[in-house]
Phi, psi and omega in degrees: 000119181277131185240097244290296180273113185293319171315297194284340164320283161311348188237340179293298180324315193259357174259037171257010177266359176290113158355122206032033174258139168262197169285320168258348147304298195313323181308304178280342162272346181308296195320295186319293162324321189285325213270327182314181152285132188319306198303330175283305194293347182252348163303326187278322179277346163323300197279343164295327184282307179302296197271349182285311155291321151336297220256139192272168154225125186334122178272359173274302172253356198052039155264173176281130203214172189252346219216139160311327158264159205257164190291323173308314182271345169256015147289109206286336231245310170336128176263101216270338166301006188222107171256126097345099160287130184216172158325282194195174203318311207303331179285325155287297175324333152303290160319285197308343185272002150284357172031056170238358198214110165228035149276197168263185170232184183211103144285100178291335181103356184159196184214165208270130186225081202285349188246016170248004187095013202234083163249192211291328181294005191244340180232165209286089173254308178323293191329301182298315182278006163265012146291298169326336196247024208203305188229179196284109156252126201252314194204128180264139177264100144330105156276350201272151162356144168225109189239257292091259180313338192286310162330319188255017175254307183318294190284338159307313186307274192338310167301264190358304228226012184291339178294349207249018180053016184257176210251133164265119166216169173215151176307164193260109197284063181285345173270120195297166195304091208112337176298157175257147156308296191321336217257009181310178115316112177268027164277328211280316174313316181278340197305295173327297159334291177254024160244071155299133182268108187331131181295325199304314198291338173254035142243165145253093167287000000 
């Protein structure tokens, strides 16, 4: 791709490393940015700029937050004894959009992936079993995926914290085998919560 402008070259390049963006979306939204008013395009670069220094993560569950504590967990009407495991923000914002779930969450930041480079010390797993071991936890929900990775990020959690007597569940798998959460449907999503299944049983040990 030939380019008139080294500027524009440069704002095509990065913004073409954002996920699923090519080269000629990136191309076409740079051009699209040129045709607004300065004043949007710099509103846009504000806010990108603003939340990337800015923006926090929650010390309780490690979502993403404007605050040390995220509104979820510092919401009293929350049922702070039910934890939800899940991947990353996108996985709460799924759920919370079924209003089927009024406990808490857990972000690990990801799932354990050995051939991406991704084990248990790289994602906020500590945390989560010194809740399990430090405060009245009744029952943890599996939220992840049902991938290959998401299973062996479960069943490691499972191993860690199965001595401590509390109830293990996992979503019900109306979400098919391979699916990402964000992309469920949320009826099929909430369904899934709440006829959540006891974990021991969607294993073999």
């Amino acid at each position: 791709m030939e380019f008139s402008s080294k500027l524009l070259e440069r704002a095509v390049n990065e913004m073409s490393q954002l996920p699923g963006i090519g080269k000629r979306t990136a191309l076409r939204l740079v051009l699209h940015m040129l045709r607004q008013p300065k004043e949007q395009t710099l509103a846009l670069s504000e806010a990108l700029q603003t939340m990337r220094s800015d923006v926090k993560f929650c010390k309780c569950c490690h979502n993403i937050s404007d605050v040390e504590l995220c509104e979820i967990c510092a919401n009293p009407k929350r049922n702070k004894d039910v934890i939800c495991v899940v991947e990353d923000i996108r996985d709460v914002m799924a759920i919370e959009n079924t209003s089927s779930f009024r406990g808490v969450y857990h972000v690990l930041g990801g799932k354990i992936s050995p051939m991406d480079g991704i084990g248990p010390h790289q994602l906020n797993i500590a945390s989560l079993v010194k809740k399990v071991k430090e405060e009245e936890i009744s029952e943890l929900i599996f939220a992840l995926s049902s991938t290959m990775e998401g299973d062996t990020t479960n069943f490691y959690i499972f191993k860690q914290i199965k001595d401590f007597g509390i109830t293990t569940s996992t979503i019900a798998r109306g979400i098919s085998v391979g699916d990402e959460l964000e992309y469920a449907d949320e009826i099929t999503l909430g369904r899934s919560i709440v006829n959540r299944i006891p974990f021991e049983s969607s294993i073999k040990l």
